[in-house]
C-alpha positions in Angstrom: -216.3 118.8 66.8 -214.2 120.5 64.2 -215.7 123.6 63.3 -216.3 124.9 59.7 -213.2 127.2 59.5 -210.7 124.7 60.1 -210.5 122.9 56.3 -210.6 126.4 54.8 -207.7 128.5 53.7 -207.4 132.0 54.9 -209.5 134.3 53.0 -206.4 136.4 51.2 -204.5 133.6 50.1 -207.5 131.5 48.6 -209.2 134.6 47.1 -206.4 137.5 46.0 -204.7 136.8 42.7 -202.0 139.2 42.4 -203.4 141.9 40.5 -200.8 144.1 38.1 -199.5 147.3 40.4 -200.1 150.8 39.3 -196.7 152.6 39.1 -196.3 154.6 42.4 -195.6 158.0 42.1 -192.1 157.6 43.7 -191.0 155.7 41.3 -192.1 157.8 38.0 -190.3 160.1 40.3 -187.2 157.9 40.7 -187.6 157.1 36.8 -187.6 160.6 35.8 -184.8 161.3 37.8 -182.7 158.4 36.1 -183.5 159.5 32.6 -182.3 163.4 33.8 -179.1 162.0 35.2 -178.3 160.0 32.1 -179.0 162.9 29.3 -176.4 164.9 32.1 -173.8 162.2 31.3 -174.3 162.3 28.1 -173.7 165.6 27.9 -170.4 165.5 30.1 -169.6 162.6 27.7 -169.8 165.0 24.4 -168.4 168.0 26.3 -165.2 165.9 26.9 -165.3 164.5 23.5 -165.6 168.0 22.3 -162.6 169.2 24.4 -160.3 166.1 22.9 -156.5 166.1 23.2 -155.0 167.7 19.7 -151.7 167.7 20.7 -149.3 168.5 23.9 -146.8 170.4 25.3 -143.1 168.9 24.7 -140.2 172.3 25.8 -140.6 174.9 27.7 -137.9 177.4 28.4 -138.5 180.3 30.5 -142.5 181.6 31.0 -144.7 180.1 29.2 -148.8 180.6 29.6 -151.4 178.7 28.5 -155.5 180.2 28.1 -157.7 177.8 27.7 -162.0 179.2 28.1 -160.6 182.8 29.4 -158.3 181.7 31.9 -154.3 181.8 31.7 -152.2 179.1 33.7 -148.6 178.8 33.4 -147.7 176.2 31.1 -146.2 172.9 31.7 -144.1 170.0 29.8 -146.4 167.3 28.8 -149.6 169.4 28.9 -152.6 168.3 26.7 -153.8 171.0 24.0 -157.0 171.7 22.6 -158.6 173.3 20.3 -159.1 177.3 21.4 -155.9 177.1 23.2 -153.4 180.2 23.2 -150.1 180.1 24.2 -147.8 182.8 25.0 -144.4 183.1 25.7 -142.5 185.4 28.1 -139.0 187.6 27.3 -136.3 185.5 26.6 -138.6 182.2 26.6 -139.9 179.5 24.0 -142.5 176.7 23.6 -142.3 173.5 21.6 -145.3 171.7 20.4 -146.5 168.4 18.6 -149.8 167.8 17.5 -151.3 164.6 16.9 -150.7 164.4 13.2 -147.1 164.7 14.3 -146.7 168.9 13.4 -143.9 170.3 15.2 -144.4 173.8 16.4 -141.7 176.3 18.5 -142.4 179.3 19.3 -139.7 182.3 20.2 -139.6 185.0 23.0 -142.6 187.7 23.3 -144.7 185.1 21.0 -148.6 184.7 20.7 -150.0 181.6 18.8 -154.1 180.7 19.0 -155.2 177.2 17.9 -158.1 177.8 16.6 -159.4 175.0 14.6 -157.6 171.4 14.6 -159.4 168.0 12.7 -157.8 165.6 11.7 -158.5 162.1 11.0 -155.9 160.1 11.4 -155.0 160.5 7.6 -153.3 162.8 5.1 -156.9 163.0 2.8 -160.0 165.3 2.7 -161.8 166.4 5.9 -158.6 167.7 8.0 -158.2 171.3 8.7 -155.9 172.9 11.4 -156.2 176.7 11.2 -153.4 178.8 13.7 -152.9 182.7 14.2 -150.2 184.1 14.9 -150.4 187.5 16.7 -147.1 188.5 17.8 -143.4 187.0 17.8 -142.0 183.6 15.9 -142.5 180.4 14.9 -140.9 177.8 13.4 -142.9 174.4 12.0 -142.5 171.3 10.7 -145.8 170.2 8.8 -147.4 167.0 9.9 -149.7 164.4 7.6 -152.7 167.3 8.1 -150.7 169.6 5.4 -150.6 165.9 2.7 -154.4 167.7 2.6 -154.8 170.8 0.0 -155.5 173.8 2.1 -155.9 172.1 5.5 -153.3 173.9 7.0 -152.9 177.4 7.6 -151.3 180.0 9.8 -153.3 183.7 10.2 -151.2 186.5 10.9 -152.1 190.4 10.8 -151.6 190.9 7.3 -150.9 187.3 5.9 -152.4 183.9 5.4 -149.9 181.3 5.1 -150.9 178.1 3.0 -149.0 175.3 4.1 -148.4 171.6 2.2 -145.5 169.1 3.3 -142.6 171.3 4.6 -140.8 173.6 6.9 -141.3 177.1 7.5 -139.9 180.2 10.3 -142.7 183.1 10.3 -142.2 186.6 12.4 -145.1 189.1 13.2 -143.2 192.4 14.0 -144.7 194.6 16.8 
């Protein structure tokens, strides 16, 4: 005799439908820890894009420093500038510099020069600005496409502003 169990299913799988799960606490946990690390990268993401290449490092003769965020490394060919960055140059030493507009900086012995505010477009029209000072020594420059803008280039020293559009210039701050 069969008994009355054997033509039935198992209880679980004839019964249970699978009901929709409540979200575990590990993985609101595991969520909320996602979302954190992505607003992190983000953040890395615009702090890089904020510290962007301007222009580089293309001579150096002698000692040559470079601060960038409070703290001074020597110098080297082929280094990436930013925006902020100050370079200094030793006794008997020089730096030579092209930004990415295609300016042409050099500065001479005993000579202090702080990029402090580079944009530029990619074009010679509104919206580019590159702002310099000069604190101590010499430079020479050769103006880029940023100076084809009114006003958008300029070099701060102690007692002058010097406006430049399309051309060459030598500048000396005296001690």
């Amino acid at each position: 005799m069969r008994s009355q169990h054997a033509h039935r299913k198992p209880a679980a799988i004839a019964r249970v439908k699978a009901a929709p799960r409540a979200v575990p606490h590990g993985a609101f946990g595991l969520t909320l820890l996602l979302v954190l690390v992505l607003t992190l990268l983000l953040g890395a993401v615009s702090s890089a894009a904020a510290a962007e290449a301007i222009g580089q490092i293309k001579l150096i003769k002698g000692e040559v420093t470079l601060e960038r965020g409070g703290r001074t490394v020597a110098a080297e060919n082929g280094q990436a500038l930013q925006r902020q960055d100050v370079l200094r140059t030793g006794a008997g030493s020089a730096v030579g510099i092209t930004l990415s507009d295609n300016s042409r900086m050099s500065l001479g012995p005993n000579s202090e020069l702080a990029l402090e505010n580079y944009v530029f477009n990619g074009q010679g029209d509104a919206g580019n600005a590159f702002d310099s000072r000069l604190t101590r020594g010499s430079m020479t420059a050769a103006s880029g496409l940023i100076a084809k803008t009114p006003n958008a280039m300029r070099v701060l020293m102690p007692t002058t502003i010097l406006g430049v559009r399309g051309t060459e210039f030598a500048v000396r701050v005296s001690e």
